[in-house]
C-alpha atoms as one frame of an Amber mdcrd trajectory, in Angstrom:
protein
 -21.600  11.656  14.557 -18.646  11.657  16.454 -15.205  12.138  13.959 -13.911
   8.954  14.761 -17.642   7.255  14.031 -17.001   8.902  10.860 -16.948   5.818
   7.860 -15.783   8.267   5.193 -12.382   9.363   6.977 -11.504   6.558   8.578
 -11.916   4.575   5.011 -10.515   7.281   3.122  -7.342   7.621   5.640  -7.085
   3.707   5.320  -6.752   3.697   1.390  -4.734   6.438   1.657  -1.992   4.737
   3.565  -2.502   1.621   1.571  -2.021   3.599  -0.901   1.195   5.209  -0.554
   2.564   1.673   1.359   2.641   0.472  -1.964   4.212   2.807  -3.605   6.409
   2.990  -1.312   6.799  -0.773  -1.350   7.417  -0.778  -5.198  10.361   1.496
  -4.515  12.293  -0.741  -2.137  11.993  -3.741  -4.066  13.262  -1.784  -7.193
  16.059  -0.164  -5.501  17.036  -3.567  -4.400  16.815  -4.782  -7.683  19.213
  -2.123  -8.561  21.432  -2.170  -6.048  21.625  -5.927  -6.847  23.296  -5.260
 -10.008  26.664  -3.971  -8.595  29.312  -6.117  -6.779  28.491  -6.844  -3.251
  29.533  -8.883  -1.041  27.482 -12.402  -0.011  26.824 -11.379   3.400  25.872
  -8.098   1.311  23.915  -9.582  -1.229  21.833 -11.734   1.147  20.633  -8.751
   3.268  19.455  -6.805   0.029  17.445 -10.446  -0.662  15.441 -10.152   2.615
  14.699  -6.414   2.593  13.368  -7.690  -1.273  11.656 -10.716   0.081   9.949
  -8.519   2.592   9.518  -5.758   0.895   7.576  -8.144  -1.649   5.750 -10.317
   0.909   3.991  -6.813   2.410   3.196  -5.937  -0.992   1.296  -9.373  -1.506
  -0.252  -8.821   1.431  -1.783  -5.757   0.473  -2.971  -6.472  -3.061  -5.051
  -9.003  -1.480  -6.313  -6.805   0.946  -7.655  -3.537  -1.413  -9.329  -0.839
  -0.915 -13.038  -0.670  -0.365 -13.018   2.682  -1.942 -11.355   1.546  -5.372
 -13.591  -1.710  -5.201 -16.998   0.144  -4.860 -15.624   2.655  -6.897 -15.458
   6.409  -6.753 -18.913   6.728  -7.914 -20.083   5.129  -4.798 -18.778   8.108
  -2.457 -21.136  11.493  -2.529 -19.401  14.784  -2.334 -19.925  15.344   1.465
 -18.224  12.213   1.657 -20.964   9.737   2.904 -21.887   6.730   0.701 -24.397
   7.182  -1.564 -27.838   5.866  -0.252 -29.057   5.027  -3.753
């Protein structure tokens, strides 16, 4: 099996990223919830409400879209890292 035929890295890769997008996600929106707090400007304030907006539409996005991993569960996934057969 070629490496990138290989269902167990390219899924594991995938949450991975997904992963860490969110987290990553979840910091933006709370820095701009923090930043929000101080005095800004409107011009300002409105910029920090679309990088928010986005910020929270992407994260949306994702939670509707979850890992396959974390829905089968880690049981699912041997040690070699193939899917369990059973």
């Amino acid at each position: 099996m070629k490496p990138s035929e290989d269902f167990w890295s390219d899924e594991a890769v995938r949450c991975a990223i997904i992963h860490d997008l969110s987290n990553d996600l979840a910091v933006i929106v709370g820095a701009c919830d923090l930043v929000g707090t101080e005095h800004l400007t409107q011009s300002a304030w409105e910029r920090i409400r679309q990088i928010r907006a986005t910020a929270m539409k992407m994260a949306k996005m994702i939670a509707t879209r979850p890992c396959p991993i974390a829905e089968r569960g880690v049981e699912s996934i041997s040690v070699s890292g193939e899917a369990d057969q059973d």
